[in-house]
LOLO-172137 format. One record per residue (C-alpha): residue in three letters; x, y, z; residue number from 1. Coordinates in Angstrom, 3 decimals. Example, Ala and Ser with C-alpha at 12.3 -4.5 7.8 and 13.67 -1.06 7.14 Angstrom:
 residu        x        y        z num
    ALA   12.300   -4.500    7.800   1
    SER   13.670   -1.060    7.140   2
This chain:
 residu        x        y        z num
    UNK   19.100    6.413   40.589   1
    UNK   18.906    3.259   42.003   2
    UNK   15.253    1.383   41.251   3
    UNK   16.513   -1.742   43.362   4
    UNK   16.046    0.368   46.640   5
    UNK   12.716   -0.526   48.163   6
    UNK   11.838    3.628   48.776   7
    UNK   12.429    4.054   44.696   8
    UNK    8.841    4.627   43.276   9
    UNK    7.668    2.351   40.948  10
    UNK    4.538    3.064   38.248  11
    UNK    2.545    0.491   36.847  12
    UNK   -0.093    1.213   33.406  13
    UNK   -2.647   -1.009   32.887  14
    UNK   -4.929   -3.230   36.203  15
    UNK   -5.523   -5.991   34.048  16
    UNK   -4.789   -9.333   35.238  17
    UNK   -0.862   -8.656   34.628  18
    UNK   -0.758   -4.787   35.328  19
    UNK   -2.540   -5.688   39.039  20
    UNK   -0.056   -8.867   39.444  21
    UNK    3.047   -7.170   38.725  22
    UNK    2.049   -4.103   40.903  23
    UNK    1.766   -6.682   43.597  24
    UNK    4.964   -7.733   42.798  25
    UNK    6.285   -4.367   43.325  26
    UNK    4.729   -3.483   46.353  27
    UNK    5.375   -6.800   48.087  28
    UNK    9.203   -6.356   47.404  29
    UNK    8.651   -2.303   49.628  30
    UNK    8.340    0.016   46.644  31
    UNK    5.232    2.647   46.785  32
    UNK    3.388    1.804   43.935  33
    UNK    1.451    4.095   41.366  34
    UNK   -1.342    1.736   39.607  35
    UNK   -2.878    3.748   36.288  36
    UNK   -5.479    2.801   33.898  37
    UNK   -7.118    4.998   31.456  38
    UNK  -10.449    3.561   32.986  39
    UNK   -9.754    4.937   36.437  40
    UNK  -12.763    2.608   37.664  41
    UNK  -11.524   -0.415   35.927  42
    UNK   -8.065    0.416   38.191  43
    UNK  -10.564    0.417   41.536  44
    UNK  -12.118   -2.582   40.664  45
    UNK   -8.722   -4.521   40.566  46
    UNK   -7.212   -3.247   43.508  47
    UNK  -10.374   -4.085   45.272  48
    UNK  -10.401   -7.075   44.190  49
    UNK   -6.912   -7.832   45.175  50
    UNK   -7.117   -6.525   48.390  51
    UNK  -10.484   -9.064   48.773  52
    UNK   -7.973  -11.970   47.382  53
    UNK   -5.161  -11.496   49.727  54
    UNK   -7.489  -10.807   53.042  55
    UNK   -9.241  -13.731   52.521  56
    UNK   -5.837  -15.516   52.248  57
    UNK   -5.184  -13.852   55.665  58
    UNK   -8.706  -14.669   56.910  59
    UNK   -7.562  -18.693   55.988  60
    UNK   -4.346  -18.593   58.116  61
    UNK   -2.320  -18.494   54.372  62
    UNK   -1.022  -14.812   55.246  63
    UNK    0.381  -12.466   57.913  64
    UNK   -1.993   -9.788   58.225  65
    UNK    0.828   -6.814   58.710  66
    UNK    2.579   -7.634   55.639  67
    UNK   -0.889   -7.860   54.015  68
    UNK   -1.799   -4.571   54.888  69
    UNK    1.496   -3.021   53.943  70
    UNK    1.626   -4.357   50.821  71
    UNK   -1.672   -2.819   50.087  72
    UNK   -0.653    0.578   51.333  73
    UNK    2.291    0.465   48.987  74
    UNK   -0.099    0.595   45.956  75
    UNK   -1.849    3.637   45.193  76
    UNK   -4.231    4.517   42.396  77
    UNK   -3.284    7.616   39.890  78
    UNK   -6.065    9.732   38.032  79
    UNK   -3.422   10.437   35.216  80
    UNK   -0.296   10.106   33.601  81
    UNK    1.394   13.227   35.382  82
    UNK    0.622   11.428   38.376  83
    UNK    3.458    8.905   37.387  84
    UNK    6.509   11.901   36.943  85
    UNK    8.330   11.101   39.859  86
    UNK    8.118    7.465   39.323  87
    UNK   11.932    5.785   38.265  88
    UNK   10.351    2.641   36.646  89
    UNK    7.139    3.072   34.932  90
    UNK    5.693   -0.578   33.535  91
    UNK    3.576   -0.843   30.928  92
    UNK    0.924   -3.942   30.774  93
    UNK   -2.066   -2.740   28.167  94
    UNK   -3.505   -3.943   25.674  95
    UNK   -1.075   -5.262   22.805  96
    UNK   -1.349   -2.715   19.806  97
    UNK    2.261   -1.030   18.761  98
    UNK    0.705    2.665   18.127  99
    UNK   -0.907    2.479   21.663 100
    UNK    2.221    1.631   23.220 101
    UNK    4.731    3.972   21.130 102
    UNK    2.011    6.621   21.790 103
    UNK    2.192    5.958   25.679 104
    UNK    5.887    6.072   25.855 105
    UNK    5.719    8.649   24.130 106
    UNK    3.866   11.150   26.362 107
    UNK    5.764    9.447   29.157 108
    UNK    8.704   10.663   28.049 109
    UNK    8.027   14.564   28.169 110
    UNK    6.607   13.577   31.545 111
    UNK    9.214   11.834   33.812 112
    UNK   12.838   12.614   34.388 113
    UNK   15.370   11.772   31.843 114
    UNK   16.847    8.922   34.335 115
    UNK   13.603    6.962   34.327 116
    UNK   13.354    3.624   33.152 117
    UNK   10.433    2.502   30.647 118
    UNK    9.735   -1.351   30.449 119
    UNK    6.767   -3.191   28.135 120
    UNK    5.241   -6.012   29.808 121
    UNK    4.328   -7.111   25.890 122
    UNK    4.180  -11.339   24.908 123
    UNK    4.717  -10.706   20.959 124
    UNK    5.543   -6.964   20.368 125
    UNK    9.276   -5.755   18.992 126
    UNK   10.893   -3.465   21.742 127
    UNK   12.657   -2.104   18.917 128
    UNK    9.351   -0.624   17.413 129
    UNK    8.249    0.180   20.634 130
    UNK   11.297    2.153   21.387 131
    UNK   11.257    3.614   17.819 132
    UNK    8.704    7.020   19.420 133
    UNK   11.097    7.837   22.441 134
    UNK   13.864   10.660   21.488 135
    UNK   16.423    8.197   24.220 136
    UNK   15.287    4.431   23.017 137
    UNK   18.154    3.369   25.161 138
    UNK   15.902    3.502   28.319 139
    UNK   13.540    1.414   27.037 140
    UNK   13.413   -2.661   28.034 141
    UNK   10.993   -5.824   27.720 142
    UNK   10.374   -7.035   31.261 143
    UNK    8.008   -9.648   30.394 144
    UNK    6.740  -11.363   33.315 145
    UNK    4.380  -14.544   33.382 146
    UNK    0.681  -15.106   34.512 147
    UNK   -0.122  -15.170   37.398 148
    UNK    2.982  -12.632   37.954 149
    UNK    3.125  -12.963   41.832 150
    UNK    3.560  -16.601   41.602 151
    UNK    5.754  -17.424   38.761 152
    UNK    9.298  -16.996   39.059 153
    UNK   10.074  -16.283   35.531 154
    UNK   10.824  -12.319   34.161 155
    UNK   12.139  -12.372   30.891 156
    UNK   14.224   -8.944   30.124 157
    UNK   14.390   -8.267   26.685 158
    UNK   16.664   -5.636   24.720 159
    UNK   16.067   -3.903   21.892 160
    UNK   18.035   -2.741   19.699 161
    UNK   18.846    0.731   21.387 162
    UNK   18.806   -0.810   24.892 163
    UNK   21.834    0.062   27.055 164
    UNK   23.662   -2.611   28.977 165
    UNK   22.356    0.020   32.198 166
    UNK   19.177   -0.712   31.554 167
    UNK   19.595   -4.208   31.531 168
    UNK   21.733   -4.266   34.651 169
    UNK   19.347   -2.535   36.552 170
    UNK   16.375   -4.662   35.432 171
    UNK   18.247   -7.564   36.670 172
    UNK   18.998   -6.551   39.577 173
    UNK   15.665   -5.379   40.011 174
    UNK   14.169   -8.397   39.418 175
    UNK   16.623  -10.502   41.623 176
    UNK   15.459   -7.532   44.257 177
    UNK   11.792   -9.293   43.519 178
    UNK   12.872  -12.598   43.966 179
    UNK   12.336  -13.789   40.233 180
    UNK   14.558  -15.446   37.817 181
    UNK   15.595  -13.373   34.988 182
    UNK   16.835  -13.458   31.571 183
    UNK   18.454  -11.698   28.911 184
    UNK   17.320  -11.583   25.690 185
    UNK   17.117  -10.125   22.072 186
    UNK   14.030   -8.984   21.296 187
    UNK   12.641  -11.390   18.701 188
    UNK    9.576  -12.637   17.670 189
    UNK    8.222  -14.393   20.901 190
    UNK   11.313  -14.007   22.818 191
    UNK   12.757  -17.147   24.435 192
    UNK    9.403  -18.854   26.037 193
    UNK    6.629  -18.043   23.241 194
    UNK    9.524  -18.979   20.741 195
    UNK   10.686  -22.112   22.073 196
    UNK    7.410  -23.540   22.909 197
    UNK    5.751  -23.720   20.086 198
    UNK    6.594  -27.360   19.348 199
    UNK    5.383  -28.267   23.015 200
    UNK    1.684  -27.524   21.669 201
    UNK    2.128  -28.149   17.682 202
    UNK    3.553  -31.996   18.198 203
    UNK    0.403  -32.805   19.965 204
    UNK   -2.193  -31.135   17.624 205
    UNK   -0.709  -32.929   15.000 206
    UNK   -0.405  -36.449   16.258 207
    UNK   -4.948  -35.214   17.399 208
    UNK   -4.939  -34.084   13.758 209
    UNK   -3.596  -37.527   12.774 210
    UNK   -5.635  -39.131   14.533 211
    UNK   -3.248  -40.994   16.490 212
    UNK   -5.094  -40.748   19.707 213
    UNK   -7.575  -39.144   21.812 214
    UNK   -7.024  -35.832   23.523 215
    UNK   -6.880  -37.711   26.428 216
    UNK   -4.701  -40.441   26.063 217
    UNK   -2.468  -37.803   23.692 218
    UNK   -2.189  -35.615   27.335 219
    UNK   -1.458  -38.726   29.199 220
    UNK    1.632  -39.493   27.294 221
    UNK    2.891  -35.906   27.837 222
    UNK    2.102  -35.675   31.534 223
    UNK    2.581  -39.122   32.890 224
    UNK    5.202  -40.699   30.698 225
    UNK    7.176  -37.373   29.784 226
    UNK    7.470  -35.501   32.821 227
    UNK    5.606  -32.647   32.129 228
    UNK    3.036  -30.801   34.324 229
    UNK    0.114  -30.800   31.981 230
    UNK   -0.801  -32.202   28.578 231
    UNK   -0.444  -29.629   25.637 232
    UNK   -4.139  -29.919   24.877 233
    UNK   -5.144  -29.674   28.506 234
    UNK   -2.867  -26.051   28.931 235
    UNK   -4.463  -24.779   26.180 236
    UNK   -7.825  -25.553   27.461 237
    UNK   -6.611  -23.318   30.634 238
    UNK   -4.630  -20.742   28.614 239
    UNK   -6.983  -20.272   26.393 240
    UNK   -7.329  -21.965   22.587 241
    UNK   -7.823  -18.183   21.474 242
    UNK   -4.720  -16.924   23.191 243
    UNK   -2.652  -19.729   22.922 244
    UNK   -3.466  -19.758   19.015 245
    UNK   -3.076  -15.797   18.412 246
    UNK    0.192  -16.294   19.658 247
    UNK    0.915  -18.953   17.379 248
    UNK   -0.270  -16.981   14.402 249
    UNK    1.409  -14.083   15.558 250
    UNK    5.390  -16.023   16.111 251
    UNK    4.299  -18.032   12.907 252
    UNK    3.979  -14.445   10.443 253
    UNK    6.553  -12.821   12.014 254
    UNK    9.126  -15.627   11.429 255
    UNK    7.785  -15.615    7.599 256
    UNK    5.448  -18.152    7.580 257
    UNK    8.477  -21.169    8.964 258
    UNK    6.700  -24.208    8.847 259
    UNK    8.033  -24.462   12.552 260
    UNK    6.148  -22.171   13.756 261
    UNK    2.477  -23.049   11.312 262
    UNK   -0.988  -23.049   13.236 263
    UNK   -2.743  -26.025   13.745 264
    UNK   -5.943  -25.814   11.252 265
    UNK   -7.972  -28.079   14.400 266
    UNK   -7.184  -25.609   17.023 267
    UNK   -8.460  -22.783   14.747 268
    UNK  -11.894  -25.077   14.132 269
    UNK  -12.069  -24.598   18.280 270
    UNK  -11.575  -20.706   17.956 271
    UNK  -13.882  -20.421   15.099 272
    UNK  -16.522  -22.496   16.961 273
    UNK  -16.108  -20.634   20.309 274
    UNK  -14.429  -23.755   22.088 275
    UNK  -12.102  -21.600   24.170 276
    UNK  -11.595  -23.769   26.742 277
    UNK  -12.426  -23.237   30.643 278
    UNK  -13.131  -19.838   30.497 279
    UNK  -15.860  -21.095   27.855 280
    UNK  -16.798  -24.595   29.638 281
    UNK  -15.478  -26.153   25.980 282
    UNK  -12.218  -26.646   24.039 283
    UNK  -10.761  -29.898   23.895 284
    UNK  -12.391  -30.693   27.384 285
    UNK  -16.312  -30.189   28.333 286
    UNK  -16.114  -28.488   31.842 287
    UNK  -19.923  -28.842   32.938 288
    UNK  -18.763  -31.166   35.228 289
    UNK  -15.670  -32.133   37.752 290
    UNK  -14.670  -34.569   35.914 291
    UNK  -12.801  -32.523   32.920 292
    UNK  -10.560  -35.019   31.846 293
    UNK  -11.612  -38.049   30.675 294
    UNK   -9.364  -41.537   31.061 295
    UNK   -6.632  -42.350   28.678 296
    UNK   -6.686  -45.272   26.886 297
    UNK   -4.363  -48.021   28.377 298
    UNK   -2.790  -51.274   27.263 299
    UNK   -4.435  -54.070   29.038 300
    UNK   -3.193  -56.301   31.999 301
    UNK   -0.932  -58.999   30.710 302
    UNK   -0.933  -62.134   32.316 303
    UNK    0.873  -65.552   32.625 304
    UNK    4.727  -66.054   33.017 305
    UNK    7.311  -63.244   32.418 306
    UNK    9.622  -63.918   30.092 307
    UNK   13.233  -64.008   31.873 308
    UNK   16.029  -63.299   28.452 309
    UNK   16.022  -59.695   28.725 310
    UNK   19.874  -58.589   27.005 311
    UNK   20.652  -54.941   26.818 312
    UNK   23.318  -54.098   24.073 313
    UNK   25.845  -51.167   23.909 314
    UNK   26.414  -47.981   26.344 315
    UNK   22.975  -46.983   28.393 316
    UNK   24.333  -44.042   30.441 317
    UNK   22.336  -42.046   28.906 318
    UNK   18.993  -44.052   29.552 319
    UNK   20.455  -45.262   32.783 320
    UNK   16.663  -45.200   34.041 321
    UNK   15.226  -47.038   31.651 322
    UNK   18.313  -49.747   31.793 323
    UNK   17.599  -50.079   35.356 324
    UNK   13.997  -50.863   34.918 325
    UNK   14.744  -54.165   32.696 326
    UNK   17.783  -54.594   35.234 327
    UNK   15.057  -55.123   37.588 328
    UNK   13.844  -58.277   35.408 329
    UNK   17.419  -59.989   35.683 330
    UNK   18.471  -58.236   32.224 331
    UNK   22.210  -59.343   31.309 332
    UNK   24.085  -55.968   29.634 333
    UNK   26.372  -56.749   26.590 334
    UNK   27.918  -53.239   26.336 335
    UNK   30.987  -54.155   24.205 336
    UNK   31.211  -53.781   19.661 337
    UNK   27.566  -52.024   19.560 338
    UNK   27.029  -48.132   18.589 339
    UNK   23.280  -48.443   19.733 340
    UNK   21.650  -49.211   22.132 341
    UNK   18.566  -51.716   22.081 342
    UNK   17.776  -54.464   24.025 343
    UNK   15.754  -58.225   23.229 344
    UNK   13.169  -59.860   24.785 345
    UNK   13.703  -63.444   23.359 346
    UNK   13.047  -62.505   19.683 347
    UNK   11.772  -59.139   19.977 348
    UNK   13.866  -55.835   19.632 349
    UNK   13.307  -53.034   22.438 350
    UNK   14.248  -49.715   21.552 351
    UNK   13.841  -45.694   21.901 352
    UNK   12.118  -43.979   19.198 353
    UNK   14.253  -42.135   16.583 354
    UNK   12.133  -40.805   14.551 355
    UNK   11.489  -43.733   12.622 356
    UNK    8.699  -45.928   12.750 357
    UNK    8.419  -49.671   14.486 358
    UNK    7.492  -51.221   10.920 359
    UNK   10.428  -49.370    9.263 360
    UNK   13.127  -50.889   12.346 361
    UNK   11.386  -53.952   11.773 362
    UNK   11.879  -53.913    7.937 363
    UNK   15.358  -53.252    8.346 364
    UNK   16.253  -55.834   11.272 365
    UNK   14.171  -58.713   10.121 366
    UNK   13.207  -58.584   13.873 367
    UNK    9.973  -57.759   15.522 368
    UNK   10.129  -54.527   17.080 369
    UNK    8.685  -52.316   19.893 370
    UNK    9.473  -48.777   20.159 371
    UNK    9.289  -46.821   23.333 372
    UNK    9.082  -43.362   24.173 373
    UNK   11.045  -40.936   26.070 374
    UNK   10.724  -39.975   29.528 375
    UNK   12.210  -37.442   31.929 376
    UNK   12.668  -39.719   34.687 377
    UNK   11.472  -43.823   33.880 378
    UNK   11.911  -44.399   37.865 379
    UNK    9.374  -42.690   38.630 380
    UNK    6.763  -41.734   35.523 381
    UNK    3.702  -43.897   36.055 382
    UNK    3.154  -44.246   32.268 383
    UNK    5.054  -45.547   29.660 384
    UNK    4.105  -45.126   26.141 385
    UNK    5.107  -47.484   23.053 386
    UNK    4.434  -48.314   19.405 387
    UNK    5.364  -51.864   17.883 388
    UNK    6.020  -53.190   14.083 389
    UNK    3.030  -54.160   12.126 390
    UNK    5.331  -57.450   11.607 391
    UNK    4.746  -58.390   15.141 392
    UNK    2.274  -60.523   16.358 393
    UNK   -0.033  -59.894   18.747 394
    UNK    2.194  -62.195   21.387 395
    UNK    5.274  -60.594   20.600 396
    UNK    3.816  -57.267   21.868 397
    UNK    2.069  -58.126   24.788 398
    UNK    5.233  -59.856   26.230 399
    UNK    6.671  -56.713   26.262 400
    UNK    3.610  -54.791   27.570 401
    UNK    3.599  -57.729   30.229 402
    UNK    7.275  -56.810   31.106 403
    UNK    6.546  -53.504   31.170 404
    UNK    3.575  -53.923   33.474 405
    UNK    5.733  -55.876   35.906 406
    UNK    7.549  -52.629   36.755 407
    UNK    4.175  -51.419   37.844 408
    UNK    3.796  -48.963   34.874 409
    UNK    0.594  -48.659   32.851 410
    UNK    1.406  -48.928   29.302 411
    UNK   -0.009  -46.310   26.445 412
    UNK    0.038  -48.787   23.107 413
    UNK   -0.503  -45.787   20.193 414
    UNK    0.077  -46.527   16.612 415
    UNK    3.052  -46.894   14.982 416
    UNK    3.889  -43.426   14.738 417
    UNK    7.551  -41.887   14.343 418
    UNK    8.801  -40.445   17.155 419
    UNK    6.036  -41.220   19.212 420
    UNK    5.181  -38.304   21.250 421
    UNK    7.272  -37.391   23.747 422
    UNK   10.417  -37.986   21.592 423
    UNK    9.613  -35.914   18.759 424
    UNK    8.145  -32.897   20.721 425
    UNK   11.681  -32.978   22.998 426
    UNK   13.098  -33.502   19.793 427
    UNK   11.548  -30.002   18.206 428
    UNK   12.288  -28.438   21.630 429
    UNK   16.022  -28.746   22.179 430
    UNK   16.213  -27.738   18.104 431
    UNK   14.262  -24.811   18.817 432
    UNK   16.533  -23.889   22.096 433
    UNK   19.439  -24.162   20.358 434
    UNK   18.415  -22.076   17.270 435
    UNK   17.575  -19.224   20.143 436
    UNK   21.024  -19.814   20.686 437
    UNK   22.590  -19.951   17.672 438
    UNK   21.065  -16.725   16.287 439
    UNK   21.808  -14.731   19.605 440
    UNK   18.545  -14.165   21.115 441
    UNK   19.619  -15.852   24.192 442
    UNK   22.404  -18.310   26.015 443
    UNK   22.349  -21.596   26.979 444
    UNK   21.984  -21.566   30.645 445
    UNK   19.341  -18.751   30.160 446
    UNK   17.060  -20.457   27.480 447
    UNK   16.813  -23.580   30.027 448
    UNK   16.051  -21.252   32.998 449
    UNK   13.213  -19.493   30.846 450
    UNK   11.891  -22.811   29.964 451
    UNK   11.734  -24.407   33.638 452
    UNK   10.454  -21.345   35.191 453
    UNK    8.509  -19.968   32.717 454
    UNK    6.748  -23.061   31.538 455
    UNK    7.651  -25.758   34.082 456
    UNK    9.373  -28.016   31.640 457
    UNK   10.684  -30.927   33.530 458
    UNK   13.968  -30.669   32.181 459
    UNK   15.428  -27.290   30.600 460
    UNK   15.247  -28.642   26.542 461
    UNK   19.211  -27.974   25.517 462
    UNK   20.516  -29.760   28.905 463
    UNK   17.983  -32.466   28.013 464
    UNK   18.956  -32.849   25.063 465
    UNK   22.867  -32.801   26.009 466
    UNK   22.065  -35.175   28.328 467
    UNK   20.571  -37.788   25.625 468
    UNK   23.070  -36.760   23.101 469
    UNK   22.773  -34.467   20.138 470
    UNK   23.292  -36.908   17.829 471
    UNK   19.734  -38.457   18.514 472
    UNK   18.446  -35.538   18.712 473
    UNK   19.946  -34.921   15.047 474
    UNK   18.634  -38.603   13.897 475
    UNK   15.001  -38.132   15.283 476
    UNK   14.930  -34.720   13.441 477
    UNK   16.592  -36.047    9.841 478
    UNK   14.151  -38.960   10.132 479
    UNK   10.838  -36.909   10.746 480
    UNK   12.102  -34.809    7.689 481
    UNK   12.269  -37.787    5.395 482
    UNK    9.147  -39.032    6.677 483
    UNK    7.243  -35.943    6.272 484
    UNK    9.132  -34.630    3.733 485
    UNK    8.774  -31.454    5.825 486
    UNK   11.201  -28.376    6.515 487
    UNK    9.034  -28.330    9.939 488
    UNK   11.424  -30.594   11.303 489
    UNK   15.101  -29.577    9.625 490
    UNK   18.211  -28.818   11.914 491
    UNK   19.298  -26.382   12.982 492
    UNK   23.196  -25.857   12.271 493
    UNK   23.907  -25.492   16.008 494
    UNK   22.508  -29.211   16.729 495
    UNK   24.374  -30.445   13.330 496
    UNK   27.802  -29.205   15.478 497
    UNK   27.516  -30.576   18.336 498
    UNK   26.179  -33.895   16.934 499
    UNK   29.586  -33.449   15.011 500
    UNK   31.767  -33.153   17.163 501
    UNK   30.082  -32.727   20.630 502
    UNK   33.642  -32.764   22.699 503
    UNK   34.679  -29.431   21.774 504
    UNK   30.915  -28.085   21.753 505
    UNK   30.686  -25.741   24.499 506
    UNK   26.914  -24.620   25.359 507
């Protein structure tokens, strides 16, 4: 049995928006495809639908109309279960209760031949408990794919407990037969993406529940300074402030209530309230208009002379950017006899966040101070956001806003706030990869992959975090802990290593 081969038949349970995408999948990579739903209309209604979607993409000159049609041939609608017997993959995508699932498999197995492969498109459900009802557990695999399933590259493939290395093979080379990106991984409460993300979203909703900023100046610091394709508050809004919380709730209890993982108490107000986002024209956006996000809030034009003695201390490779940008204003580099790295303005101290806050670098320099944040490429984010020392005055700051400015970069000014934004959520990230690591849910190279292609992270968060070096990483964490006073932000023991003795860290 060979499920790879585009003749092997491939079954597909559930024409919801992922049980019609991933049969698409299938039958665009040449398998026939068997599309069931126990609402045998609901199953017409999607493949009509789809076969609307992707003629009117041939109608606009976006599709050959052969392939179209073949595709669409491939998938065929079955009235029942014992339609799917001869099937040698049958993928599950309904709706996410255990008993329904275990009960499915169940009947499945007494069904279809002893060689067939059983997969659970499931977000949040153990494979494990899944695989619990079927007499041969060993057959049974997570092949979690991501929304909209024809157009994201991610699959993640996820083992449980019983899963044989076969079964995994095969997946993989199944889905490298669909053109996706696969991983492997334990199952575990939210796998690698749903796991590692949560800090993407929970940084955010705590610097809104703060107070720190608008929604969308808070997005604007994400997006345009850090690299990322949306603001947190802004995917939600299009995920869905129901969904995206459920899942939340659902990593947050199954990890034991982990103050990593708690809920945010404002994005329950928006589920309570009905604020769902897009699909409800109201979550942290209105959408009763085009214009769904509003401005962000930026630093105004500075004027009058630049100031010229720009002096960069100790070893920038690893903000090589940044370094580059204050090259630009004639900066002189003294790299020799200092462990940081900072640079001065005349009097005023220029550094990345760690965690602490402006006032407290000030306090302890006797300087005046102005944090900035982190950024996945300086060169060419538009934005750059910063913080500065209650100590300063108000001409301090602005000549480095004014420098800033001359790069031709709009400046975000928030509140003196440790870590800033983009620092501390990075920060949270790369912890969280590497604790996927360190427990064995996952690899390196395979936790990054997830995270670009599943989520579209800029960077993958453990080679980011390499790059900038662990023992920042480790600093920013150790000082949000003291500020907070919070085991939201502790260590993992995998980061404490490698900021220990990152030479003979391999990951």
């Amino acid at each position: 049995m060979n499920v790879v081969k585009a003749s092997a038949p491939v079954a597909v349970i559930g024409a919801g928006t992922m049980g019609i995408g991933i049969a698409q999948v299938a039958a665009s990579a040449g398998h026939p495809v068997k599309l069931y739903d126990i609402a045998l209309p609901a199953a017409a209604r999607a493949l009509e639908q789809l076969r609307q979607r992707l003629r009117e993409r041939v109608d606009a000159g976006k599709a050959d109309a052969t392939s179209t049609e073949t595709l669409l041939g491939n998938i065929k609608l079955a009235s029942s279960l014992s339609d799917l017997s001869d099937s040698v993959l049958v993928i599950e995508a309904v709706a996410e209760k255990l008993e329904i699932k275990q009960s499915l498999f169940r009947d499945l197995e007494t069904l279809c031949s002893p060689d067939t492969l059983f997969a659970s498109n499931t977000s949040s459900l153990s494979i494990t408990a899944i695989a619990s009802a079927l007499q041969h557990p060993q057959r049974m695999a997570g092949l979690h794919f991501f929304n909209p399933a024809p157009l994201m590259k991610l699959v993640e493939i996820v083992s449980g407990l019983e899963t044989s290395p076969l079964t995994l093979d095969t997946l993989q080379a199944l889905a490298q037969h669909w053109g996706k990106h696969s991983v492997i991984c334990r199952s575990t409460p939210g796998f690698i993406v749903n796991r590692v993300a949560r800090p993407f979203y929970a940084e955010t909703l705590r610097a809104l529940e703060e107070r720190i900023a608008e929604p969308a100046t808070l997005d604007a610091v994400l997006r345009d300074a850090g690299g990322f394709a949306m603001g947190p508050l802004q995917l939600t809004d299009l995920i869905g402030q129901d969904i995206n919380y459920s899942v939340t709730e659902s990593v947050y209890h199954a990890f034991f209530q982990d103050d990593r993982f708690i809920p945010s108490l404002i994005q329950q107000e928006l589920v309570s309230a009905g604020h769902l986002g897009r699909k409800r024209g109201r979550g942290f956006y209105r959408y009763d208009n085009k214009q769904a996000i509003p401005q962000a809030a930026l630093a105004k034009a500075e004027s009058g002379p630049l100031p010229q003695a720009v002096t960069l201390y100790g070893d920038w490779s690893a903000m090589a950017e940044f370094a580059r940008l204050l090259a630009g204003s004639g900066a002189a580099f003294k790299n020799h006899g200092h462990t940081s790295i900072y640079a001065t303005l005349d009097e005023v101290t220029i550094m990345l966040t760690n965690g602490k806050t402006a006032s407290q670098v000030a306090e302890e320099t006797g300087a005046p101070v102005v944090l900035f944040d982190l950024s996945a490429n300086y060169q060419h984010a538009p934005v750059i956001a910063i913080s500065s020392a209650e100590q300063n005055t108000a001409a301090q700051t602005a000549k480095v806003i004014g420098l800033l400015q001359s790069f031709g970069k709009q400046v975000i000014h928030l509140p003196d706030y440790p870590g800033l934004l983009v620092m501390r959520t990075v920060a949270m990230l790369s912890n969280a990869a590497l604790d996927v690591v360190n427990q064995g849910v996952a690899n390196a190279d395979d936790t990054d992959t997830a995270m670009r292609f599943g989520v579209n992270y800029p960077q993958g968060p453990i080679a980011w975090g390499k790059k900038l070096g662990w023992q920042h990483i480790l600093t920013t964490l150790e000082n949000l802990q003291g500020y907070y006073a919070e085991t939201r932000y502790r260590p993992t023991p995998l980061l404490r290593r490698y900021a220990a003795n990152y030479s003979g860290a391999k990951c």
